[in-house]
DRENGU-267943 format. One line per 2 residues: their letters; for each residue x, y, z of C-alpha. Coordinates in Angstrom, 1 decimal. Example, Ala and Ser with C-alpha at 12.3 -4.5 7.8 and 13.67 -1.06 7.14 Angstrom:
as> 12.3,-4.5,7.8; 13.7,-1.1,7.1
# end
This chain:
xx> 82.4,142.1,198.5; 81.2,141.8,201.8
xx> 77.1,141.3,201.4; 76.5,139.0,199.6
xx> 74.8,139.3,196.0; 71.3,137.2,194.8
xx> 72.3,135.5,192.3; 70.3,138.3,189.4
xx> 72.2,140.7,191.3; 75.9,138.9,191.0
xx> 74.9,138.3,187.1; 75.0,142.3,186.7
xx> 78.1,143.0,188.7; 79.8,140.6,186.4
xx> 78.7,142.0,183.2; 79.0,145.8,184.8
xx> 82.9,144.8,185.4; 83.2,143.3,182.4
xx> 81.4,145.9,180.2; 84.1,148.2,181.8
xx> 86.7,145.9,180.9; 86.4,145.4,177.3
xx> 83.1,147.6,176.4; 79.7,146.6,176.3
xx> 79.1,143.1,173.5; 76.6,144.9,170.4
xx> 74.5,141.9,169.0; 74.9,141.7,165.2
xx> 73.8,138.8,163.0; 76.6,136.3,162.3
xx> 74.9,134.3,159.9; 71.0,133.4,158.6
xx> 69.5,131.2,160.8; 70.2,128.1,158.4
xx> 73.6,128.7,157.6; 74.0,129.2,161.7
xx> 72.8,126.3,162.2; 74.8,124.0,159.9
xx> 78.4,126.1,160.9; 77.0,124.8,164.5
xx> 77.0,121.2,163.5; 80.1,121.3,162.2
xx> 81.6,123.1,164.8; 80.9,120.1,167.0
xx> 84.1,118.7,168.9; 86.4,120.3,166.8
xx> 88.3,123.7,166.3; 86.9,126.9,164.8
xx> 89.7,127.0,162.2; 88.8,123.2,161.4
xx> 84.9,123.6,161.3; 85.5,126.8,159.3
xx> 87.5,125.2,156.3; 84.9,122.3,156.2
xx> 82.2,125.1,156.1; 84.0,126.9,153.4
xx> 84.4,124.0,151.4; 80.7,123.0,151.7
xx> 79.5,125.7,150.5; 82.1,126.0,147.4
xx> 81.3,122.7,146.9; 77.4,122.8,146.9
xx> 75.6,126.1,145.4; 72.7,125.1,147.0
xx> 71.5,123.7,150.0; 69.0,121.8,147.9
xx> 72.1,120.3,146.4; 73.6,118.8,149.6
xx> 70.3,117.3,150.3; 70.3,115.6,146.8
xx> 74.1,114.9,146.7; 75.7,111.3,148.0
xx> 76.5,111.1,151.7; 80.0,109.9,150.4
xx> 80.6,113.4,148.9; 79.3,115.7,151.5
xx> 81.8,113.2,154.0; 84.7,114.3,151.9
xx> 83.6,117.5,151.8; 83.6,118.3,155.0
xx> 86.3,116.0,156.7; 88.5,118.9,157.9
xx> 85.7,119.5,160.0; 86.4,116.2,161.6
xx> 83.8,112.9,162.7; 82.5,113.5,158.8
xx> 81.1,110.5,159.0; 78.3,111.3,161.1
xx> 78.0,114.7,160.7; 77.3,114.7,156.6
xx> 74.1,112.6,157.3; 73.1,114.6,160.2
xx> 73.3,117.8,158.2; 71.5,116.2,154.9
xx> 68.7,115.1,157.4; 68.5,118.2,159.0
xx> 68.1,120.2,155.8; 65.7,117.2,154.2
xx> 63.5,117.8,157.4; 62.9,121.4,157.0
xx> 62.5,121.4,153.4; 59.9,118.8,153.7
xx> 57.9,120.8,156.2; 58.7,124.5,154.4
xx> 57.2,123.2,151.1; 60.5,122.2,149.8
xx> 62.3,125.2,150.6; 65.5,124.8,153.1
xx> 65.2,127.8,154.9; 64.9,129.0,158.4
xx> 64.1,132.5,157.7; 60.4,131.8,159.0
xx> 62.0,131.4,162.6; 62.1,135.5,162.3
xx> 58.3,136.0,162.6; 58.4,133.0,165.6
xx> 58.3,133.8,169.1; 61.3,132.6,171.0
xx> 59.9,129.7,172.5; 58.1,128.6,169.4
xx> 61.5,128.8,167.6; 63.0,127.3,170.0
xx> 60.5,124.4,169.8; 61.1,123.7,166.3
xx> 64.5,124.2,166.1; 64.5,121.2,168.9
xx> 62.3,119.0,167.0; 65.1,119.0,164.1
xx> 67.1,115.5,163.8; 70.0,115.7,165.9
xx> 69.4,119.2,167.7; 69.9,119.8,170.8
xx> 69.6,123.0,173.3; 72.6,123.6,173.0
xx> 72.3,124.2,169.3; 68.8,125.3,168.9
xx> 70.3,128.3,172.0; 73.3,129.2,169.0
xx> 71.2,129.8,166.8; 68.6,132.0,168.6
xx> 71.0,134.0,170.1; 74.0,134.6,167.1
xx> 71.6,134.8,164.3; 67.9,136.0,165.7
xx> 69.3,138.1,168.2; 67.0,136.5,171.1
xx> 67.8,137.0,174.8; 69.2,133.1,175.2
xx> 71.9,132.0,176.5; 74.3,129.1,175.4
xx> 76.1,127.8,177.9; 79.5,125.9,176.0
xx> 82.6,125.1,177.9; 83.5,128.6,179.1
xx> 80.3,129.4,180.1; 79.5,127.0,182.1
xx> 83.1,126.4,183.8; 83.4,130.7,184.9
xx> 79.4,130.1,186.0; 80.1,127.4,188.4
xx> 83.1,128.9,189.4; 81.5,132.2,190.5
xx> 79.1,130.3,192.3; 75.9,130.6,190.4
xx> 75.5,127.0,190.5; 76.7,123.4,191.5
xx> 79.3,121.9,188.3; 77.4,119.0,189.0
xx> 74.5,120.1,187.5; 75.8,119.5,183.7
xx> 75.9,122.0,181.0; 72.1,121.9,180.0
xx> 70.8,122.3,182.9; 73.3,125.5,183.5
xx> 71.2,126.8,180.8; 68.4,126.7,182.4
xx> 69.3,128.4,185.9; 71.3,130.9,184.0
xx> 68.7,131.9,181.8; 66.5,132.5,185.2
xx> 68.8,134.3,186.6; 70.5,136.8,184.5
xx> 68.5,140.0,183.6; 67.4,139.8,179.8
xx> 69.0,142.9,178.5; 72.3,141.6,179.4
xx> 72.2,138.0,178.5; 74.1,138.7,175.2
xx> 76.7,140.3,177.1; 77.2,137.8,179.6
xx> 77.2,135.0,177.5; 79.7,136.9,175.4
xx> 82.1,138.3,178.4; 82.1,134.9,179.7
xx> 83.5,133.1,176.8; 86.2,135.8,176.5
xx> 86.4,135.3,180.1; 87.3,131.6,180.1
xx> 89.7,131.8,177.4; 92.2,134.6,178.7
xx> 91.4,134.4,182.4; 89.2,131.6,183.9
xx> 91.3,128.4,182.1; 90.6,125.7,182.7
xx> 94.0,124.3,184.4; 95.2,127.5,185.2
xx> 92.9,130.2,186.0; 94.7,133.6,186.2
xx> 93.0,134.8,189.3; 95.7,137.4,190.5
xx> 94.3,138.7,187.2; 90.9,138.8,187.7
xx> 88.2,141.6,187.9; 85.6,139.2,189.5
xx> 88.1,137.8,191.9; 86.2,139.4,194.8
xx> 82.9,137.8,193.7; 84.4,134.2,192.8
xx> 83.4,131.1,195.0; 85.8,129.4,193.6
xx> 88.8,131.7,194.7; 87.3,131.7,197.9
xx> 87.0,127.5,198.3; 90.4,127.1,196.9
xx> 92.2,130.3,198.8; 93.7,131.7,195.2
x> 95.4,135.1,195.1
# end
């Protein structure tokens, strides 16, 4: 495009051309906030079919989430090994879940969050062991349905390469500036267009820019004379 978009203004005409593309994301609840939040720990460095099984198999395992927290470390490692680096992540989870129960009068729940403002929730999901940004922005956005945006591998790689900000900058950071500049109402949809984005179009290696609807807007296309 020949003027040049503000950066709010760029964030639109990617999700308008991608909302034309493959229809506007609808936010619906993937799973209660506490179960989000445990899938998210387990989905750490590892695949989606591999954290999935271990997930599975932690919940077949343990009726209750009171029951992890009281079961031996040994047995929620082995539980969830498919899920890969068991070793630290069974303690992390049993902390996590012995930490909210102590402060929700021995309850391990996050429904609460629900009545929270976003910040607030955000706030005491980040004062959980182990929880980072990252984490605490998965869980806002997939199970609260709050305008936050996680910024994970594909996010953050289509991002820099449209120009919306230096890669130097990291990935949390990214969160911040993105979550400045893209309009509210269509924060789910970006976050969501852009990880379908990265996967099929925007690789990593190999980005299939002859391919691509944003092609026109991309810095990157334009540094590195693709197409």
């Amino acid at each position: 495009m020949e003027q040049r978009l503000s950066p709010s203004e760029l964030a639109r005409e990617v999700v308008r051309r991608l909302d034309a593309q493959h229809g506007r994301p609808v936010w619906k609840q993937r799973m209660p906030p506490l179960e989000e939040l445990v899938a998210c720990i387990l989905s750490q460095h590892t695949s989606d079919v591999n954290s999935g099984r271990a997930y599975q198999q932690l919940r077949e395992r343990f009726p209750t989430w009171e029951a992890v927290i009281e079961a031996p470390t040994a047995l929620v490692e082995e539980t969830i090994r498919p899920g890969g680096l068991a070793s630290s992540k069974a303690p992390r989870i049993q902390a996590v879940l012995r930490a909210i129960a102590e402060r929700n009068g021995g309850t391990p729940s996050l429904d609460f969050l629900q009545q929270m403002d976003t910040e607030s929730a955000r706030r005491y999901l980040l004062s959980l062991p182990g929880v980072g940004p990252k984490t605490a922005a998965i869980v806002l956005c997939f199970s609260l349905g709050r305008p936050v945006i996680p910024v994970d591998t594909h996010v953050f790689r289509v991002s820099w390469r449209l120009g919306f900000f230096d890669r130097r900058v990291g990935e949390a950071k990214a969160h911040d500036l993105l979550q400045q500049i893209v309009p509210e109402e269509d924060i789910y949809a970006f976050h969501v267009h852009l990880i379908r984005h990265g996967r099929q179009v925007c690789k990593a290696q190999r980005p299939r820019c002859e391919q691509c609807v944003l092609a026109d807007l991309c810095a990157y296309r334009q540094q590195v004379g693709r197409v």
